[in-house]
C-alpha positions as CSV (number, residue, x, y, z in Angstrom):
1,X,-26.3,-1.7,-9.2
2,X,-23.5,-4.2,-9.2
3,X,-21.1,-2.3,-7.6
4,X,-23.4,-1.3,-4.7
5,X,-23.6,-4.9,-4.1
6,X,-20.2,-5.9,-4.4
7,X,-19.3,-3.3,-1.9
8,X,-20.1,-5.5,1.5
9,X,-17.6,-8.3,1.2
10,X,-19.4,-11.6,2.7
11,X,-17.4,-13.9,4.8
12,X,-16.2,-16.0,1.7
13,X,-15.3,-12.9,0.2
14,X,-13.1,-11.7,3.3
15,X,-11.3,-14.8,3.7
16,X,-10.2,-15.1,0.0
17,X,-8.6,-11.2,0.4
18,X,-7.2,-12.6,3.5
19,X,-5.2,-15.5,1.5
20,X,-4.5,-12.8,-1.3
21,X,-2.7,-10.9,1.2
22,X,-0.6,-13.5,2.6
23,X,0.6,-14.7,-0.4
24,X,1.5,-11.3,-1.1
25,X,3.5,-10.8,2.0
26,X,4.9,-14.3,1.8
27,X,6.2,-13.3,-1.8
28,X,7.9,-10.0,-1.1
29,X,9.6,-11.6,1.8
30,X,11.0,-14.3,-0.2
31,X,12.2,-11.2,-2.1
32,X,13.7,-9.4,0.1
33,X,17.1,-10.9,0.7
34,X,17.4,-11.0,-3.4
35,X,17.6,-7.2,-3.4
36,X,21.0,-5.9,-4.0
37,X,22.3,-2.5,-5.0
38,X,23.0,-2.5,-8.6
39,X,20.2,-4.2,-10.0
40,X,17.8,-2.2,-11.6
41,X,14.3,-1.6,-10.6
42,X,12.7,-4.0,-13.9
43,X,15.1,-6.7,-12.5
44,X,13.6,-6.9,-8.9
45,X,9.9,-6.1,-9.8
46,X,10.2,-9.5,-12.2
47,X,11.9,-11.3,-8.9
48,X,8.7,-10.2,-7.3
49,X,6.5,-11.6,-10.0
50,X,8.3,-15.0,-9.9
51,X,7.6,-15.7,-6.3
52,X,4.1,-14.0,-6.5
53,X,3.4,-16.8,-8.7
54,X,5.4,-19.3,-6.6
55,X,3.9,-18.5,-3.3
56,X,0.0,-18.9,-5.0
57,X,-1.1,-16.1,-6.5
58,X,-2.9,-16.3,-9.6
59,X,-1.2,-15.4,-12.8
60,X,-3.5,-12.6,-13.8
61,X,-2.5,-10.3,-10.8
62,X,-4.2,-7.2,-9.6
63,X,-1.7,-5.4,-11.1
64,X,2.3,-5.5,-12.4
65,X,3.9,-4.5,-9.6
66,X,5.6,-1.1,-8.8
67,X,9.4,-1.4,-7.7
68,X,10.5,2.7,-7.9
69,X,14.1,3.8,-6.0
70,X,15.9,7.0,-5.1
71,X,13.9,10.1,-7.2
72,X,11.6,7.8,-8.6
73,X,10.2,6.7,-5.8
74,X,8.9,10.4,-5.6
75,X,6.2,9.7,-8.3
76,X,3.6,7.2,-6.6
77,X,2.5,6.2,-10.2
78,X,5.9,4.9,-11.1
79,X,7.0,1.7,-13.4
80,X,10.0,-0.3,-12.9
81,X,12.8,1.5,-14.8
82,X,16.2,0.2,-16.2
83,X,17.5,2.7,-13.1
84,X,19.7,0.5,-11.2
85,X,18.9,0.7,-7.5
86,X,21.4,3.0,-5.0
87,X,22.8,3.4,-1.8
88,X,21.1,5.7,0.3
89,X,18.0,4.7,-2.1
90,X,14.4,5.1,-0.5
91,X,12.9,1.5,-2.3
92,X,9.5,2.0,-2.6
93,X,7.5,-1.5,-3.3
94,X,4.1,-1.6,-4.4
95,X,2.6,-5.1,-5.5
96,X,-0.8,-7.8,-4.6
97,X,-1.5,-11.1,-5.3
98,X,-4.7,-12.4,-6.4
99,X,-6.8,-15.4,-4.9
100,X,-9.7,-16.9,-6.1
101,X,-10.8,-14.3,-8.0
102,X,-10.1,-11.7,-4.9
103,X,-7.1,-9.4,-4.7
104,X,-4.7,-7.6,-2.5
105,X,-2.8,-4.0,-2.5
106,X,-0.1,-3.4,-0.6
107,X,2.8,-1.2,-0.1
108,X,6.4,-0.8,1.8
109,X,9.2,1.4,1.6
110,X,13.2,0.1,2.7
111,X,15.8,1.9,2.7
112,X,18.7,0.5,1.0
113,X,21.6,1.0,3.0
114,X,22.0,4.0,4.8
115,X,19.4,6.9,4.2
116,X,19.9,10.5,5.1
117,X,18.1,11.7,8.5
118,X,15.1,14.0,6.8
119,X,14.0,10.4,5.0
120,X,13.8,8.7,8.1
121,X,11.8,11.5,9.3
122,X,9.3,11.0,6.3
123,X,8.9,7.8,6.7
124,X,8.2,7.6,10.6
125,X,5.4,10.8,9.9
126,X,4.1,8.1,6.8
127,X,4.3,5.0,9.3
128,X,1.7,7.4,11.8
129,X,-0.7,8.5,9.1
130,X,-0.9,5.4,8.6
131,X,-1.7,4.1,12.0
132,X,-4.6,7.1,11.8
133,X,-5.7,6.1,8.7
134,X,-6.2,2.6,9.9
135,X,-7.5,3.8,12.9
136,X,-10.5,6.2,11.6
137,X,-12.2,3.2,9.8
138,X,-15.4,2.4,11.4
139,X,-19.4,1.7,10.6
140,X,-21.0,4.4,10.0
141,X,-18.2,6.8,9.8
142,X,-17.8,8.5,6.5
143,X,-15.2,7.8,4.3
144,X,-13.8,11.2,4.6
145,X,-12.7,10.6,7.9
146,X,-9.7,8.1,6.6
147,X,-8.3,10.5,4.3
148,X,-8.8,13.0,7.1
149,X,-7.0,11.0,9.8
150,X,-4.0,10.5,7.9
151,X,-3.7,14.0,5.9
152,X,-3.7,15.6,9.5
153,X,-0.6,14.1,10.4
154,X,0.8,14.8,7.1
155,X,-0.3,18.2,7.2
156,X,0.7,18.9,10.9
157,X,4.2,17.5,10.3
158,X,4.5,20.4,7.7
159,X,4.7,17.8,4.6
160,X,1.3,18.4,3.4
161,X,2.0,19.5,0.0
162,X,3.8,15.9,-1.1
163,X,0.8,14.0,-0.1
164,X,-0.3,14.6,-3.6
165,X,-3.5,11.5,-4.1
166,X,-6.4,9.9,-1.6
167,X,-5.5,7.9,1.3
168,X,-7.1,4.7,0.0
169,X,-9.5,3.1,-2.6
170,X,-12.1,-0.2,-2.3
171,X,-10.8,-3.5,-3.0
172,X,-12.0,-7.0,-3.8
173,X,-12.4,-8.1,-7.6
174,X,-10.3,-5.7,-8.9
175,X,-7.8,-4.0,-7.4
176,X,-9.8,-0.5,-7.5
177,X,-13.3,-0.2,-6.6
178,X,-15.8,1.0,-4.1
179,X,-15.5,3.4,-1.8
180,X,-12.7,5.7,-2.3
181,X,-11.0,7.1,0.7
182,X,-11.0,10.7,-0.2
183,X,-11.4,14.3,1.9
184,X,-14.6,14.7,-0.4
185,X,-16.7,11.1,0.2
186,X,-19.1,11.5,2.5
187,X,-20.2,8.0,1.6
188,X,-20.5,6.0,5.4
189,X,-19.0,3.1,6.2
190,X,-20.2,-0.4,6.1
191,X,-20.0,-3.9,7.4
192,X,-17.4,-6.0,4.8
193,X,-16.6,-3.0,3.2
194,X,-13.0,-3.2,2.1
195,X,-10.3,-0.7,1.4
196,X,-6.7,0.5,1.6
197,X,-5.1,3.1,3.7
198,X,-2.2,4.2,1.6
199,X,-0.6,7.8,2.7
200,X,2.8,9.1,1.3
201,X,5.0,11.9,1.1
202,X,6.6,12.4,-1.9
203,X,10.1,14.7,-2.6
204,X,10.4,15.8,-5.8
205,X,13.4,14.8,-7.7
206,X,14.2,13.0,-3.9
207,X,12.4,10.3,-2.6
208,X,9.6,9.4,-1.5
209,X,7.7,7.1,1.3
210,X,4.2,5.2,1.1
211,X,2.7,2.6,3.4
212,X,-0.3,0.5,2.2
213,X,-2.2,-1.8,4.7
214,X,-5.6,-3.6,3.3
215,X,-8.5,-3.5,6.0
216,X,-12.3,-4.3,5.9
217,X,-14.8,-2.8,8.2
218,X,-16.0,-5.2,10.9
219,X,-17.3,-5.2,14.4
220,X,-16.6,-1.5,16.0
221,X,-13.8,-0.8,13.5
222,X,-12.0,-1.6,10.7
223,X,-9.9,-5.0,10.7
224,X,-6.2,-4.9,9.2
225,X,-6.0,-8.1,7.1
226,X,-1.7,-7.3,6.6
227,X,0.2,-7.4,9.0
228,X,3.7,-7.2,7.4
229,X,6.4,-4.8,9.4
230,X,5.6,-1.3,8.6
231,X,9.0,0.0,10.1
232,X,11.9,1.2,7.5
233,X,13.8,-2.1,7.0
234,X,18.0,-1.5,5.5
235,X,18.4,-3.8,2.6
């Protein structure tokens, strides 16, 4: 019963997720220039946590954030490692911030220094399911069609295999609830219903690439609250 209320966001409720997600973006941008081959993964995810806190989030986050590089970042469930980070490292960054009780989820991958070509590849077919993703969200539209939208261009790019989870999940209080973005959910979308569109293609023993953007369902369609460059970014 609770959770089939909570699952239209109210105006309040929108513009709390909307702070959560620029101090999250604020945060890993004060992070950015910080990052420096040689340090390991643990040393950059607690850089992240220091301006997290610095930039407003609360201290009890959504969750510790994920900082994964090189065949790490082929296992989207990682935890920062002792692995120091390497050239030619795909840097996969996965962290929110939490705002009056309201949270955020997002996700970029860099490329730390030069990549080779077939990453680049990944990442760009990633950036699009993305855009697709994003794109499918709209009332009354079930949420099958997000996970649909971006496992297409997966699929079609013949990479369908290492998109191994669901697109997305709800946010709000916590940092997953209601409704899921899967290929199985016929559940429709609503009004202030809020969620992440999350795709990823994963190497094993490689690399891997995922994009995370938060959006709630307004209007016709479904409004990105981050707006943080998506495109592969050299660190």
């Amino acid at each position: 019963m609770v959770s089939s209320l909570r699952v239209r966001k109210d105006a309040d409720e929108i513009a709390a997720m909307r702070k959560a997600v620029k101090v999250a973006q604020s945060a890993l941008e004060a992070t950015i220039p910080l990052i420096k081959a040689g340090m390991t993964e643990k040393e950059l995810a607690s850089e992240l946590v220091v301006q997290l806190l610095r930039h407003g989030s609360q201290s009890e986050m959504p969750f510790a954030p994920i900082v994964s590089g090189g065949p790490n970042s082929a296992n989207p469930h990682a935890s920062p490692s002792d692995r120091k980070i390497r050239p030619g490292d795909l840097l996969v960054v996965d962290w929110g911030a939490a705002v009056d009780g309201y949270v955020s989820d997002l996700t970029r991958t860099f490329a730390v220094g030069e990549v080779e070509a077939e990453y680049r590849k990944i990442h760009q077919i990633v950036l699009e399911a993305n855009a697709a993703g994003r794109a499918a969200g709209k009332p009354g539209a079930p949420c099958a069609n997000v996970d649909i939208a971006a496992r297409t261009v997966i699929e079609k790019a013949g990479y369908g295999k290492y998109f191994t989870h669901r697109t997305g999940h709800g946010i709000g209080m916590e940092g997953h609830e209601d409704p899921y973005m899967r290929g199985d959910n016929m559940q429709l979308l609503e009004p202030g219903m809020a969620y992440t569109v999350e795709p990823g293609i994963y190497l094993p023993e490689r690399n891997g690439v995922r994009i995370e953007d938060n959006v709630v369902i307004a209007g016709t369609g479904a409004e990105c609250l981050s707006d943080m460059p998506r495109e592969l970014r050299v660190v």
